[in-house]
Backbone as CSV, one residue per row, in Angstrom:
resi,resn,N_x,N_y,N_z,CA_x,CA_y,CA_z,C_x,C_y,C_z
1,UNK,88.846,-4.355,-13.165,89.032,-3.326,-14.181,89.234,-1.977,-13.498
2,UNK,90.164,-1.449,-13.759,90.781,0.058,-13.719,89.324,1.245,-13.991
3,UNK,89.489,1.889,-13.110,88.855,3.113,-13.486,89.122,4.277,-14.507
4,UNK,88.191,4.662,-15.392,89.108,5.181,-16.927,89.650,6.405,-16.063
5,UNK,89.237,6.767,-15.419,89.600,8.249,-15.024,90.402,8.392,-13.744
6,UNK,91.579,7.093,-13.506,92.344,7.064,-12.751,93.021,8.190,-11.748
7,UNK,93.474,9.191,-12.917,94.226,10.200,-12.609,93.660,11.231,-11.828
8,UNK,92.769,11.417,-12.184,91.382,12.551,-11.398,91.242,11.717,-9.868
9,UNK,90.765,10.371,-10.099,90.568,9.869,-9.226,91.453,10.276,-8.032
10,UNK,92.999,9.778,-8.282,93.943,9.741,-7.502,94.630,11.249,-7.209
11,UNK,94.440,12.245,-7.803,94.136,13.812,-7.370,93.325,14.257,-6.806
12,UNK,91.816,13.786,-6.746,91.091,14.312,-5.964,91.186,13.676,-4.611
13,UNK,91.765,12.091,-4.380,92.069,11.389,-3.453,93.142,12.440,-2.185
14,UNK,94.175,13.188,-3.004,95.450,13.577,-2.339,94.895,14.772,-2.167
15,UNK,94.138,15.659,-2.723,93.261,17.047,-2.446,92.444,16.758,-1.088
16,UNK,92.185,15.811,-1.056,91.155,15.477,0.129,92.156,15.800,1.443
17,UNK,93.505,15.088,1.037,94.282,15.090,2.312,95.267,16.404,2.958
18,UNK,95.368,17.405,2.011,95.472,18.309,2.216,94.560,19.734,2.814
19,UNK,93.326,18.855,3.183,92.468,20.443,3.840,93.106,20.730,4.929
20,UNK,92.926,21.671,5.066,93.582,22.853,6.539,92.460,21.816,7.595
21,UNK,92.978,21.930,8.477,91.804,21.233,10.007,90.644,22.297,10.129
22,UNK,89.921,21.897,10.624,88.708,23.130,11.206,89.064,23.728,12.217
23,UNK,88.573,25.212,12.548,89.476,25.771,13.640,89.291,25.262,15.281
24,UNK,87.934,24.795,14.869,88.447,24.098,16.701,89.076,23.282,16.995
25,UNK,89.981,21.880,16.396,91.095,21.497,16.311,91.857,22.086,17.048
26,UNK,92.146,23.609,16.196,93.497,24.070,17.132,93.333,23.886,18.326
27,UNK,91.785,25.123,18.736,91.514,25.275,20.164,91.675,23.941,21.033
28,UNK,91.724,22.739,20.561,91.390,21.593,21.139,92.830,20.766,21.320
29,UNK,93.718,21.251,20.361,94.850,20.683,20.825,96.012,21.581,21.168
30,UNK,96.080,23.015,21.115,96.366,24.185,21.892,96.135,24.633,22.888
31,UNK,94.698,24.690,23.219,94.011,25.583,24.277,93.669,26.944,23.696
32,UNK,92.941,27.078,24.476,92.426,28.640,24.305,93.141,29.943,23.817
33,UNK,94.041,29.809,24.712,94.811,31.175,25.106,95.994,31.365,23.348
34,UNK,95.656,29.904,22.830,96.709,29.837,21.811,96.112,30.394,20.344
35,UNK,97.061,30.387,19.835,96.703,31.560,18.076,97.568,30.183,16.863
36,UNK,97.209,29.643,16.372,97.992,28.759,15.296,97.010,28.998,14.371
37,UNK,97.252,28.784,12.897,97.106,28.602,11.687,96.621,27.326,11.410
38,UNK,95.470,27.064,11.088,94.970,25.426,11.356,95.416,24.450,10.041
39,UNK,96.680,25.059,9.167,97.022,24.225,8.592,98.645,23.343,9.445
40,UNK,98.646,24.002,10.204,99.872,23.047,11.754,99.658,22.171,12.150
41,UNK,98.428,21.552,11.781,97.797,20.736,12.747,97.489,19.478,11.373
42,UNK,97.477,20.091,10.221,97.498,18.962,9.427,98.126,17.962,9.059
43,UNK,98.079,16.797,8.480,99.449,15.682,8.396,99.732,16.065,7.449
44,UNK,99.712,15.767,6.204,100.536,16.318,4.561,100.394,17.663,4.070
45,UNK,101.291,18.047,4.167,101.539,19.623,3.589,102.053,19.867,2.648
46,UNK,101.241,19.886,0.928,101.795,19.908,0.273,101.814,21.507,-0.616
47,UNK,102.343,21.683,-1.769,102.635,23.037,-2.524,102.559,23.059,-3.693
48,UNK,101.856,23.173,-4.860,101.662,23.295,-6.297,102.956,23.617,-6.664
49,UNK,104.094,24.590,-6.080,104.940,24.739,-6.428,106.441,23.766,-5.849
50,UNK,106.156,23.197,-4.714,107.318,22.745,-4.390,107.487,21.133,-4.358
51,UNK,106.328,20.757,-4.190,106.071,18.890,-4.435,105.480,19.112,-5.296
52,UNK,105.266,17.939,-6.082,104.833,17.420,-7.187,103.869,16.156,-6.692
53,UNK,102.970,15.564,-7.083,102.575,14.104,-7.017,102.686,13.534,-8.281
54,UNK,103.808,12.428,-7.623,104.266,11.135,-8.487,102.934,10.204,-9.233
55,UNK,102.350,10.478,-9.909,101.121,10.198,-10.883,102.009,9.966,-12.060
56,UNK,101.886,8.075,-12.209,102.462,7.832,-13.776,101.226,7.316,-15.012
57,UNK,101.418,8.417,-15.974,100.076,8.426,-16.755,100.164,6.792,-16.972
58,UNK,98.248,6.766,-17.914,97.560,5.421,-18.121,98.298,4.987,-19.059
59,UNK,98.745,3.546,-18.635,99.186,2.750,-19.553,98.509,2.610,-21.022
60,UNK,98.494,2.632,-22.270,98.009,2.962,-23.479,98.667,1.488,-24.103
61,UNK,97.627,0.846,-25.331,97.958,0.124,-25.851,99.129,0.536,-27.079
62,UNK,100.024,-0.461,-27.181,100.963,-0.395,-28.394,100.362,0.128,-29.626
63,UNK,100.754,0.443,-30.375,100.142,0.972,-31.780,100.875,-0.176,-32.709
64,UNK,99.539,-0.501,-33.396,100.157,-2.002,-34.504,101.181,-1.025,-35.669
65,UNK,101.608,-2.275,-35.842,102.364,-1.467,-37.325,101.909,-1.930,-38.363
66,UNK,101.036,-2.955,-38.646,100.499,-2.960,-39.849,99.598,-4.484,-40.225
């Protein structure tokens, strides 16, 4: 059985994968001497405005006709 609250589920799933790295990351795969933005270092980079996530709402039962 499906979780009722699929959608949340699978948004908070893809929120997870978007945090910026912690800043010693950089230091650790830069070096010292280096200055980056510790979202460079992340794998999925996404944008409220420019991607979307493909989330197809919950399937809903037919409505009888009578």
């Amino acid at each position: 059985m499906k979780p009722k609250y699929q959608k949340k589920i699978k948004l908070s799933k893809m929120n997870r994968r978007t945090r910026w790295a912690p800043v010693w990351v950089v230091l650790k795969k830069l070096g010292v001497g280096k200055k980056a933005h510790p979202s460079s270092v992340t794998y999925v980079r996404r944008n409220w405005r420019r991607t979307k996530l493909k989330i197809k709402p919950r399937r809903q039962r037919k409505q009888q006709l009578g």
